[in-house]
C-alpha positions as CSV (number, residue, x, y, z in Angstrom):
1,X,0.0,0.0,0.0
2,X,0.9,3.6,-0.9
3,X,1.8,6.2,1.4
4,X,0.5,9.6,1.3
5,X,3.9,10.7,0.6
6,X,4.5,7.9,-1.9
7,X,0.7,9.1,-3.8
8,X,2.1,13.0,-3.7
9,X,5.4,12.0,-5.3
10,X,3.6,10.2,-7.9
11,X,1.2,13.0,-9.1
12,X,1.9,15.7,-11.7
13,X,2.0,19.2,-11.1
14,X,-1.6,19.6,-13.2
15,X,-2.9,16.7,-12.4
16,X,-6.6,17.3,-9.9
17,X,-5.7,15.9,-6.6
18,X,-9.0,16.3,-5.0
19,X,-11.9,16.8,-7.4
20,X,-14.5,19.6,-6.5
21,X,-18.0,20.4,-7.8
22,X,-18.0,21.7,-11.3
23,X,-18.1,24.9,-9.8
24,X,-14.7,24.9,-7.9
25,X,-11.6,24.3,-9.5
26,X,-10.0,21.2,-8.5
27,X,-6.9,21.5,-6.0
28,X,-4.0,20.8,-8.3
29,X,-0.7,18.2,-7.0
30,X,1.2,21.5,-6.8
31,X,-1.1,22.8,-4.7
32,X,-1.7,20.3,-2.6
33,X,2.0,19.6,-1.9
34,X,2.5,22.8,-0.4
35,X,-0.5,23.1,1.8
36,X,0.9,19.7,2.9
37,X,4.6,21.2,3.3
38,X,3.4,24.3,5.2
39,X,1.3,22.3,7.4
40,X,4.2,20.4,8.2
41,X,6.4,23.5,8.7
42,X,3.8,24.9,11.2
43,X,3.4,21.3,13.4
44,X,7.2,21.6,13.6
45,X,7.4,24.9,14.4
46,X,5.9,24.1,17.5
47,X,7.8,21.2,18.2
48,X,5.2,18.3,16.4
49,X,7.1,15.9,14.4
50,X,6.6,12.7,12.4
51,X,5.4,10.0,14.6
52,X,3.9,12.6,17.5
53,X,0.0,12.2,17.7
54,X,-1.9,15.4,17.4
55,X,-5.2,16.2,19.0
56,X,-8.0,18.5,17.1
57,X,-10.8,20.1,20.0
């Protein structure tokens, strides 16, 4: 099985990630890798790295 990693690797820069109502554009690979790289930046700017467990209230 695929990691998410593995899967964002893998996807071309134009290719739709997530689909969205005709409406919405789609988010794009591109896109979608850096929300995921900013998000990551932010958990470890506050000291939340890979294998911590993270709580939503």
């Amino acid at each position: 099985m695929d990691t998410i990693a593995q899967l964002l690797q893998r996807g071309a820069d134009d290719a739709a990630a997530i689909g969205a109502p005709e409406a919405v554009p789609p988010l794009r690979y591109r896109d979608l890798r850096a929300l995921v790289e900013r998000t990551v930046a932010e958990l470890n700017s506050f000291g939340i790295g890979r294998g911590d467990r993270v709580r939503r209230r």
